[in-house]
C-alpha positions in Angstrom: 0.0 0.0 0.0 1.0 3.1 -0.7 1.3 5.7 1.8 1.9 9.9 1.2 3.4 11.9 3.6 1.9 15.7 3.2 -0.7 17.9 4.5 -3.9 17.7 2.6 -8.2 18.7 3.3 -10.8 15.7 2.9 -14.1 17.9 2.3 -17.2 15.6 3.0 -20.3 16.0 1.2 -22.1 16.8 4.7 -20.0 17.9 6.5 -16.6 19.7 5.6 -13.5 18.2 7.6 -10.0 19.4 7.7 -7.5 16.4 8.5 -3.7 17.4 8.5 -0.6 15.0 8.3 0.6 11.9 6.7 -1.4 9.5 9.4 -4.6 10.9 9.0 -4.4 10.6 5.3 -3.4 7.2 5.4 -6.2 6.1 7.3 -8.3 7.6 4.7 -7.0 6.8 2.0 -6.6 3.2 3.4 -10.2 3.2 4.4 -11.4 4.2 0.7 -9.5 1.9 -0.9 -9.7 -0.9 1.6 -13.7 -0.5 1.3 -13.9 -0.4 -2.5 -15.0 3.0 -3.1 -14.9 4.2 -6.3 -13.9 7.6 -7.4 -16.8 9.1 -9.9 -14.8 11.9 -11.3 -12.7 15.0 -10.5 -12.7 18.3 -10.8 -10.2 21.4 -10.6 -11.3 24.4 -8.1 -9.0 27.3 -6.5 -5.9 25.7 -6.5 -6.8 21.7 -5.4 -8.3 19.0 -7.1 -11.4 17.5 -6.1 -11.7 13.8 -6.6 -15.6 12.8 -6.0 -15.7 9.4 -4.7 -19.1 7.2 -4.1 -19.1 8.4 -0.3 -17.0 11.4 0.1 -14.8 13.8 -1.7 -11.0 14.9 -1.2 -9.4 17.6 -2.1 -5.7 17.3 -2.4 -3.5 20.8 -3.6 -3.1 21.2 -6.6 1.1 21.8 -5.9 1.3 18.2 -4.9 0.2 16.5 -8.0 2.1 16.3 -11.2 -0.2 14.5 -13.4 -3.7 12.4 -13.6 -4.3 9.3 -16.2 -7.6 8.2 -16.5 -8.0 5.0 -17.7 -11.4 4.3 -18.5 -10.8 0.9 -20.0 -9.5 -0.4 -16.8 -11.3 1.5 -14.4 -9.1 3.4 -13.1 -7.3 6.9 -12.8 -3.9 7.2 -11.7 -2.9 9.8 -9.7 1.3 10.8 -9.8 2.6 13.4 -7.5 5.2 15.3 -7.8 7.1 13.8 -4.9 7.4 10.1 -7.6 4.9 8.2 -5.8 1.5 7.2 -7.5 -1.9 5.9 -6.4 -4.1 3.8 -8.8 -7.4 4.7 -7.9 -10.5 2.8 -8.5 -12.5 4.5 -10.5 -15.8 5.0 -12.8 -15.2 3.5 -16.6 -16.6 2.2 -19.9 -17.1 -1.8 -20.7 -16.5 -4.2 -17.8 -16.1 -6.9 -20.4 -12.8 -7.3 -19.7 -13.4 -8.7 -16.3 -15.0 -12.2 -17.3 -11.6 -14.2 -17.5 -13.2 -17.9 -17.7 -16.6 -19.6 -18.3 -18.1 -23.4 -17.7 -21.1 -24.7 -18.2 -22.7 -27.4 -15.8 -19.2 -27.3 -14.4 -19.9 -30.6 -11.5 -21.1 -32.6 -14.5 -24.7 -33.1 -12.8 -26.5 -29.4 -13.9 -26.6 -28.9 -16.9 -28.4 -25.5 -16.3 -25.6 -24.1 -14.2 -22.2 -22.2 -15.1 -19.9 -20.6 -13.1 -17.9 -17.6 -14.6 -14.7 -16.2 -13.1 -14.0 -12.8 -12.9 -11.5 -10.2 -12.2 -13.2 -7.0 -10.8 -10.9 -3.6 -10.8 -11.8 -3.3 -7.2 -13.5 -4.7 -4.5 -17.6 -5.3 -5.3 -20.0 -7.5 -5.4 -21.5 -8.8 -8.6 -25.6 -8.9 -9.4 -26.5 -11.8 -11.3 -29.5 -11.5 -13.9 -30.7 -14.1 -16.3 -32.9 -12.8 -18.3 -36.2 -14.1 -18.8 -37.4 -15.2 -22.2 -39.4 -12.7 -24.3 -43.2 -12.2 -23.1 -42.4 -14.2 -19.6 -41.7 -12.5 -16.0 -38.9 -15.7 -15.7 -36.1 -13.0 -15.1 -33.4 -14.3 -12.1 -31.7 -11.5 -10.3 -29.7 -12.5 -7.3 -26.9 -10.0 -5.1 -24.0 -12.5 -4.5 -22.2 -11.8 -1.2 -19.0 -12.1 -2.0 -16.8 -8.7 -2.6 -12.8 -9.7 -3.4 -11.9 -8.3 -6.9 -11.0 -12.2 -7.8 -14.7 -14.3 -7.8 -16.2 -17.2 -9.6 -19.7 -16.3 -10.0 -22.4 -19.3 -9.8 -25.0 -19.1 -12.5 -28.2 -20.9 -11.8 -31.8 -20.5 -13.5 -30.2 -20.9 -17.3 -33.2 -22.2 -20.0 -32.2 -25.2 -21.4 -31.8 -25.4 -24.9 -31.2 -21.8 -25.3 -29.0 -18.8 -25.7 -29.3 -17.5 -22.3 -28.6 -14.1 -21.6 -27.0 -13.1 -18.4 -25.8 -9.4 -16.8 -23.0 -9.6 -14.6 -23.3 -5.9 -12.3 -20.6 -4.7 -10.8 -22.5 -2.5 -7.7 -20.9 -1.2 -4.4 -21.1 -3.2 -1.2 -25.1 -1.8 -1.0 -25.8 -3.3 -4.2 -26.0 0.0 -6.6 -24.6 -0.5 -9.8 -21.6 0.6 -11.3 -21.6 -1.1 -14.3 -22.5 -4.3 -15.5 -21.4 -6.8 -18.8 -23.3 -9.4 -20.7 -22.6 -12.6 -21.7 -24.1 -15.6 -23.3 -24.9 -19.0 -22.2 -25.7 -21.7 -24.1 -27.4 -24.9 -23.2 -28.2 -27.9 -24.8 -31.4 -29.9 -24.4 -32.2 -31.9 -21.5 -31.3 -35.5 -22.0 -33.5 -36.8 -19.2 -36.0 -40.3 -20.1 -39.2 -40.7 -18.7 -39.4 -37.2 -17.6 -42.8 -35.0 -16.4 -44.7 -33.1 -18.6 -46.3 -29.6 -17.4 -48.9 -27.7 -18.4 -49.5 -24.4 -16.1 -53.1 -23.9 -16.1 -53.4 -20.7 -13.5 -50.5 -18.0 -13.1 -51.4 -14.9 -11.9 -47.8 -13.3 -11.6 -48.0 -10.4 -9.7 -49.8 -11.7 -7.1 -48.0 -15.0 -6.6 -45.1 -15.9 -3.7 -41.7 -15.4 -5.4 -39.3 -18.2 -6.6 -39.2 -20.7 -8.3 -41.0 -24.1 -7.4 -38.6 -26.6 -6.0 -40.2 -30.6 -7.2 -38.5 -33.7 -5.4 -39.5 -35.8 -8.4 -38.7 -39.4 -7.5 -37.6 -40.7 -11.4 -40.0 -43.1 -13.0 -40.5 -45.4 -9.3 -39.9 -44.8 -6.0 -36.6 -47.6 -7.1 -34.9 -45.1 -9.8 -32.4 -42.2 -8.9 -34.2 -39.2 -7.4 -34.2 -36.2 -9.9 -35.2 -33.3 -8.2 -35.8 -30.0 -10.8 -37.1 -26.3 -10.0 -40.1 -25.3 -12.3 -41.0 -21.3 -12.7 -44.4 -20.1 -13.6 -44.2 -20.5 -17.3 -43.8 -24.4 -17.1 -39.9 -24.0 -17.5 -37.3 -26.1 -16.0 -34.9 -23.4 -14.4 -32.5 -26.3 -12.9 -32.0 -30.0 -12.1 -29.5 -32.7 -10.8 -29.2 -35.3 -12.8 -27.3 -37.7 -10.5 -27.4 -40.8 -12.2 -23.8 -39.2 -13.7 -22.2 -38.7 -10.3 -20.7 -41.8 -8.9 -21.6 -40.8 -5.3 -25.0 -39.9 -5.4 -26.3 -42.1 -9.0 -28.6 -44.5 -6.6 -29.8 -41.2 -4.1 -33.5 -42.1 -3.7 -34.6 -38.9 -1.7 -37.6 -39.6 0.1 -38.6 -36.1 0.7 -36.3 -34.7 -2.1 -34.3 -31.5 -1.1 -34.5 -29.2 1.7 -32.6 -25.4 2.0 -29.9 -26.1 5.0 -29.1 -22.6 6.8 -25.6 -23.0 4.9 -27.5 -22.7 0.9 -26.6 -26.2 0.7 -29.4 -28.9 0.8 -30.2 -31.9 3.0 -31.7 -35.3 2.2 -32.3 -38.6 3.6 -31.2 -41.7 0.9 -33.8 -44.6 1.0 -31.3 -46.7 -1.0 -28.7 -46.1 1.3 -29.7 -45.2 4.5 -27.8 -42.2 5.1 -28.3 -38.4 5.4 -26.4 -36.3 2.3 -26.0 -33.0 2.1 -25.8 -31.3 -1.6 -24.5 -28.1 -2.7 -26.8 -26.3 -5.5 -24.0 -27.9 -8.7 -25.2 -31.6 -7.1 -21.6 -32.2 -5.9 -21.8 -34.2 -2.1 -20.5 -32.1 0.7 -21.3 -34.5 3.4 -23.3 -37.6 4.5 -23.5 -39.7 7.5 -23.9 -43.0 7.6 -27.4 -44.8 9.7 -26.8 -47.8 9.2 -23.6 -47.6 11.5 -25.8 -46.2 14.1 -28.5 -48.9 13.8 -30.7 -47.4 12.0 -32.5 -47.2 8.4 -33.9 -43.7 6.9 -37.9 -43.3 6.3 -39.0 -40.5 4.7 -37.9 -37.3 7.0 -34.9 -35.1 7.6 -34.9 -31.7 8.9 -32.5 -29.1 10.4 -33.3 -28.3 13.8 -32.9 -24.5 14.8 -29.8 -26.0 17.0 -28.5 -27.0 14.0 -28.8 -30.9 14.7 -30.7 -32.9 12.5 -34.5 -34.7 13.1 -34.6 -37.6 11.3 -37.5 -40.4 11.2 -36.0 -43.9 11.4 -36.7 -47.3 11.6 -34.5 -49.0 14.8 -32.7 -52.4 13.2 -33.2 -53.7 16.9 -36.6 -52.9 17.2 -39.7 -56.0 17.4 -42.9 -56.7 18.2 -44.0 -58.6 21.2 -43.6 -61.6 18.5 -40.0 -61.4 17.1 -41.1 -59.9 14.0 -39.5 -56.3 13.0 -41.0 -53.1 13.6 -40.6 -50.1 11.4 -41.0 -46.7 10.7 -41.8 -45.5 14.4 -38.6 -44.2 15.6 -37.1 -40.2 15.5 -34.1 -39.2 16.3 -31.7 -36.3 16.7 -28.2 -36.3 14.8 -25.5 -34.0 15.8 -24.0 -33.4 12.3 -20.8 -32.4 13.6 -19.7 -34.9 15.9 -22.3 -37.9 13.8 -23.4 -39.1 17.0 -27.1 -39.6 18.3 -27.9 -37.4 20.9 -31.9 -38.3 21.4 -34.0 -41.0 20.2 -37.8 -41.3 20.8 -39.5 -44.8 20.6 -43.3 -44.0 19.2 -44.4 -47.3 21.1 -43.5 -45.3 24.3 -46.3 -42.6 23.4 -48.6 -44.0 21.0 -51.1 -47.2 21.3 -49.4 -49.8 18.6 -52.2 -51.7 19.4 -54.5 -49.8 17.0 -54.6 -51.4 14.5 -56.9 -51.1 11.2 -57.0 -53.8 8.3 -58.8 -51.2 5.8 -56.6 -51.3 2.6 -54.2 -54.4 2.6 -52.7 -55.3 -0.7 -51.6 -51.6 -0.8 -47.8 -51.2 -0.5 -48.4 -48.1 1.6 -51.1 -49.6 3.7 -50.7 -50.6 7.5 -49.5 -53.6 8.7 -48.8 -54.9 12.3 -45.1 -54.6 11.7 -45.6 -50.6 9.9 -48.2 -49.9 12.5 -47.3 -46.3 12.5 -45.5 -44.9 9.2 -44.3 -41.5 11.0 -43.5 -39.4 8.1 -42.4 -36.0 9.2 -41.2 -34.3 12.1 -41.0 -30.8 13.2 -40.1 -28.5 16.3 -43.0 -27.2 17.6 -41.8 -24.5 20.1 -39.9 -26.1 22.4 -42.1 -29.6 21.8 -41.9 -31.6 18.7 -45.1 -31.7 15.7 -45.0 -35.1 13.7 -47.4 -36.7 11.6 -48.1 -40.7 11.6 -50.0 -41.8 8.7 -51.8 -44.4 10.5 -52.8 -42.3 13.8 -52.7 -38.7 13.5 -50.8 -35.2 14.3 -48.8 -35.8 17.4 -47.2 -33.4 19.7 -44.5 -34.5 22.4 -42.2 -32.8 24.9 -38.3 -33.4 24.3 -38.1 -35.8 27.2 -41.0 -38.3 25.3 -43.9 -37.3 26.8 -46.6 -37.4 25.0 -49.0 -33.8 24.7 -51.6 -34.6 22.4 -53.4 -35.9 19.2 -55.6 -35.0 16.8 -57.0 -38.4 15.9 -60.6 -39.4 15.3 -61.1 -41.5 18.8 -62.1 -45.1 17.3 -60.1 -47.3 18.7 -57.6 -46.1 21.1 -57.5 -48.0 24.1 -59.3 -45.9 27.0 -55.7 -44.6 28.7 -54.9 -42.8 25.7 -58.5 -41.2 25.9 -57.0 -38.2 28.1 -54.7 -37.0 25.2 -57.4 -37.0 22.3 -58.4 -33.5 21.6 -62.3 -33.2 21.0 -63.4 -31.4 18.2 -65.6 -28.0 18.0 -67.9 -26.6 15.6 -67.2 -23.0 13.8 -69.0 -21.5 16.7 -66.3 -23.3 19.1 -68.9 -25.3 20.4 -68.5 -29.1 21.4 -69.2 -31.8 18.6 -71.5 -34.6 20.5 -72.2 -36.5 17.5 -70.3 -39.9 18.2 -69.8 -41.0 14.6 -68.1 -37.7 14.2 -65.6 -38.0 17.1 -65.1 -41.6 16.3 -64.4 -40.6 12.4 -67.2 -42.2 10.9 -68.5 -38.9 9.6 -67.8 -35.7 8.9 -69.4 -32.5 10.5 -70.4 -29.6 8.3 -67.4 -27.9 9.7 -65.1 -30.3 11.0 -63.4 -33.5 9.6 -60.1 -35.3 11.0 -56.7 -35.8 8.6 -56.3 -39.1 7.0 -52.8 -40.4 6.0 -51.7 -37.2 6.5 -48.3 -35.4 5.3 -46.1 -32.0 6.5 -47.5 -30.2 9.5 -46.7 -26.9 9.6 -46.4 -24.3 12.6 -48.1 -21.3 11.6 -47.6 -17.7 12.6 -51.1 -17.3 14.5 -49.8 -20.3 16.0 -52.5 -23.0 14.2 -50.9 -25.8 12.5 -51.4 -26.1 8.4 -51.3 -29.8 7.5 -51.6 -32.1 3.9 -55.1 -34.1 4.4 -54.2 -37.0 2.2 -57.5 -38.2 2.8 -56.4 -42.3 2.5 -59.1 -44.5 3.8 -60.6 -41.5 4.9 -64.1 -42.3 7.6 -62.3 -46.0 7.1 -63.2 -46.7 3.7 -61.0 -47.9 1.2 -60.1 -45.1 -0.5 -57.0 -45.2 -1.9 -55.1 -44.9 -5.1 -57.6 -44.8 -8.3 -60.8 -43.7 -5.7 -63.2 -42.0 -8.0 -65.1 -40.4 -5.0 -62.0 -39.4 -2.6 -60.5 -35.9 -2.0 -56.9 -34.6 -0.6 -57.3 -31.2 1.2 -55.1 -28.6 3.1 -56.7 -27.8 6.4 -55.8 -25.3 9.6 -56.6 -26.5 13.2 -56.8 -24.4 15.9 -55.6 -26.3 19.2 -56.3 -25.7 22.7 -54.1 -27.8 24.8 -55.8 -26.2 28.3 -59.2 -26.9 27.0 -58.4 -30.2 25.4 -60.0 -29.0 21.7 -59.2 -29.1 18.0 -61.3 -26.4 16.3 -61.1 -26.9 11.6 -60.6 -22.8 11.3 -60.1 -23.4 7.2 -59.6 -26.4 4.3 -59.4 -26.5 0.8 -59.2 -29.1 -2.0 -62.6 -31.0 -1.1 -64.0 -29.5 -4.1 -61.5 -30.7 -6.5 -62.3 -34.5 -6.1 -59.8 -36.9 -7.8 -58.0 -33.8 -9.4 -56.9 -33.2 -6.3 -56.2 -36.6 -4.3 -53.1 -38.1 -3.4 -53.0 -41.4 -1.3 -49.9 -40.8 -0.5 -46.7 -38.8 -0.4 -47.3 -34.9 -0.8 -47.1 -31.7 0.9 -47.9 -28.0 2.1 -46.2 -24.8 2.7 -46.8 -21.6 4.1 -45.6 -19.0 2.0 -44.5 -16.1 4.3 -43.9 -12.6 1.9 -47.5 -13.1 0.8 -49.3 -15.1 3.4 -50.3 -17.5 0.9 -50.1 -21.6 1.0 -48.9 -24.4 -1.3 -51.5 -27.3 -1.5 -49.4 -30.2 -3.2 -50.5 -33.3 -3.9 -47.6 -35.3 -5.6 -49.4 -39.5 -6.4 -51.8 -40.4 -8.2 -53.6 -37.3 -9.1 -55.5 -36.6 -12.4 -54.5 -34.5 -15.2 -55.7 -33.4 -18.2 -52.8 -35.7 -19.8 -53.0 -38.6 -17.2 -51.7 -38.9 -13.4 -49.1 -37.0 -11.8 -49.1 -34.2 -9.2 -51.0 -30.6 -9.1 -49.1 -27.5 -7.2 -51.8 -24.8 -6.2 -51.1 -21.6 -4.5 -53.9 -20.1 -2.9 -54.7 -17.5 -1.0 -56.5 -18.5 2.7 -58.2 -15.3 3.1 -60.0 -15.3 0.0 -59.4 -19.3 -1.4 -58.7 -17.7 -4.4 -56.6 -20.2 -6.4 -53.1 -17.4 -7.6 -51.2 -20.6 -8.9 -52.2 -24.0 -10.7 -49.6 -26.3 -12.7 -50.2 -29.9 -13.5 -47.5 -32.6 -13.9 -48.2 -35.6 -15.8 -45.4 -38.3 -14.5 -44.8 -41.2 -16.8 -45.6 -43.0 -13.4 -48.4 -42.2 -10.7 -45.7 -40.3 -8.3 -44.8 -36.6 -9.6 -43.4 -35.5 -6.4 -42.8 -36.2 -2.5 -43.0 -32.6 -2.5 -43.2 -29.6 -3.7 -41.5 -26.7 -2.2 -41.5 -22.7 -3.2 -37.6 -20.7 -2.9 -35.6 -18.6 -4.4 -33.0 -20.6 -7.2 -30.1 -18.7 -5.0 -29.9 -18.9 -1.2 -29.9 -15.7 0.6 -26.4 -16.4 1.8 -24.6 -17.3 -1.2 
């Protein structure tokens, strides 16, 4: 760093301050430069020269300086004073495309609608990515990155495929305000992916809708083939995909809930092939995984980061039986500390739940219950400082940390008479009592209530009520399952009262849509939290206008007006596990 030794006046655009001696222009001048500022232009006025930076101007005499080069092409002015030494300063100039020194498409080999650029900035920055939409579509990207070092390889995510993408790289101050920006061009070839979704986006009202782009964990052509999870944007365009079948670590990854956003930008997922957790970064490279097996343990269905950073995961124990020898499964949580890959908590269902209930509606399905799957837990999430978890064949469960069992919401038939205490009772829309037994016992439904039925992804609201995927399966105890002509999959709010003991239904949705909206199985819901709408998902099963697949409706609960409607047609019944809205970049990337 250079350093000059003279007397000199920094005039602020506020406030005018006089600084004298070599120190106190070294700290300025090392603050400027160490900062990034960049000078905007000069000027010559009574004897000094005013150089006008982004945040503040300085005025150095004119006596002291010998000569200025500007040197727009580079971005910067030098500044040569008559005592020999010089300062390059950054500074305001034409094109930036001489920054982009390197480009690579799909550069981990498993996106093929991902680049990364490298660039050489002629001063500290950040860049602004923007990939521009296609003409007549609102499918512009725009992310900040968070990086400022002159030297950066930008990631590019969102690219068309099969296309000329167009993409802005802007160089902006540490805020975010442009300085100047360059384009370049991407291209892509088309998708090489077999047995692959079709889409057909039926309602997209795009000013009103969530932003993002939709994230579907798309399970491959069975629940036995290599996940391949994609993001879809409004206009029934793939934005980005992994296609792991390529990567020799991840090529049998069946990811039972596909992906979800860790705090780092990187996502998590539980293999079913493999029994193990993984964590992804947003190229499809592995970053981690941890093994459950070596613990004793197989993966079902669930993983999520815990706000102490440990994982939940649902988990069948390799120990665990029934009172007859024969293996239990799918009734067992526990807590993973990623770091250190040890168990810290794990939470036997048998210990809260009555494995006894048992019901024989729907055998010969290969999601139906059995005495060994009695319970088929299938999500799990905090719930304060409790624990929320769905189990598919006994209801939404809340329980303390230590195992102790809070509640359920649960239509009451058959649960033996000591778990009668933690059944909440339902209440009409007037918060009145329901009496009618066949209501209570889930025979019926009331005009305003109904209980959840194979249920999926509970969801801790803001008012506090809990949002949660109806799947309606053998719903009353009928056999309704996949191929039901007269069965429904809703989304559906309960209000709970854990003084008073009650469940109150405060909204639904989906009844209405009959078979074009049930899913036996698998599926989800979200609560979307800049708008206040909600994601109704159902992923199996579901009928299109081109076959089966999966539907993903945003709504809004206020009005039930329907903002967002996309079909998939899957080449099998299963489109998704689930579905979830998010930007393409994470916030801290």
């Amino acid at each position: 760093m250079l350093c000059l030794v003279f007397l000199f006046l920094i005039a602020c655009k506020k406030d005018k301050v006089v600084l004298s001696g070599g120190i106190e222009f070294q700290n300025s001048l090392e603050s400027m430069v160490n900062n990034g500022i960049l000078l905007q232009g000069y000027t010559k006025e009574k004897g000094s020269y005013i150089f006008h930076f982004e945040t503040k101007d300085v005025s150095v005499p004119e006596d002291l300086v010998s000569s200025i080069q500007e040197q727009p092409d580079l971005w910067k002015t030098v500044v040569n004073f008559k005592d020999k030494i010089s300062l390059s300063l950054l500074s305001k100039g034409n094109a930036l495309d001489f920054i982009v020194k390197d480009r690579a498409l799909n550069p981990s080999g498993y996106n093929p609608l991902s680049a990364t650029v490298e660039v050489l900035l002629p001063g500290r920055g950040r860049v602004r990515v923007i990939v521009e939409g296609k003409p007549g579509t609102k499918g512009t990207i725009t992310h900040l990155l968070s990086a400022s070092n002159p030297r950066q390889v930008i990631p590019i995510f969102g690219l068309y495929a099969n296309y000329n993408n167009q993409v802005d790289l802007v160089y902006t101050d540490m805020e975010g305000k442009e300085r100047g920006r360059t384009r370049i061009q991407l291209k892509t070839e088309a998708l090489d992916v077999k047995a692959f979704p079709t889409f057909q986006t039926l309602v997209a009202k795009k000013d009103k809708m969530e932003p993002g782009l939709n994230l579907v964990s798309y399970p491959g052509e069975s629940e036995l083939d290599v996940s391949c999870p994609y993001m879809l944007d409004a206009d029934a365009e793939v934005r980005w995909i992994l296609l792991l079948k390529q990567s020799p670590k991840l090529q049998r990854l069946a990811a039972s809930i596909g992906l979800k956003r860790m705090k780092n930008g990187n996502f998590l997922s539980g293999d079913g092939q493999d029994s193990r957790i993984v964590e992804i970064d947003m190229f499809g490279n592995l970053i981690n995984e941890w093994d459950l097996k070596k613990l004793g343990y197989t993966f079902h269905h669930e993983v999520t980061e815990a706000s102490n950073g440990n994982f939940l995961i649902t988990v069948s124990k390799s120990a665990a039986r029934l009172v007859n020898g024969k293996p239990r499964i799918n009734d067992h949580i526990i807590e993973l500390n990623p770091l250190s890959g040890t168990v810290l908590k794990e939470w036997d269902l048998v210990n809260m739940l009555d494995s006894s209930r048992y019901d024989h509606q729907g055998t010969g399905i290969d999601y139906s219950q059995t005495a060994g799957n009695w319970a088929h837990n299938n999500s799990i999430a905090e719930f304060g400082n409790d624990f929320l978890a769905t189990v598919r064949f006994q209801g939404i469960m809340a329980f303390t940390r230590g195992g102790a069992l809070k509640w359920v919401i649960s239509p009451h038939k058959n649960w033996a008479s000591s778990y009668q205490s933690y059944l909440l009772s339902p209440l009409d829309a007037q918060g009145h009592l329901i009496t009618d037994p066949k209501v209570i016992s889930g025979e019926i439904a009331h005009p305003d209530f109904d209980w959840s039925w194979g249920m999926h992804t509970p969801v801790l609201m803001p008012d506090g009520n809990i949002l949660v995927f109806d799947n309606g399966y053998n719903r009353h105890f009928k056999n309704l399952t996949l191929g039901s002509s007269d069965a429904y999959s809703r989304i559906v709010s309960y209000k709970v009262d854990e003084v008073n003991r009650t469940v109150q239904q405060v909204w639904s949705y989906g009844e209405r849509r009959g078979a074009n909206g049930f899913s036996a199985a698998l599926s989800g819901v979200q609560y979307l939290s800049k708008t206040g709408h909600v994601m109704f998902c159902p992923g199996m099963g579901v009928r299109t206008s081109k076959g089966l697949g999966g539907r993903i409706v945003e709504l809004d609960p206020k009005t039930n007006e329907v903002i967002f409607d996309q079909e998939i047609t899957a080449p099998s019944v299963s489109a998704f596990h689930r579905v979830t809205r998010m930007a393409v970049y994470p916030d801290n990337m």
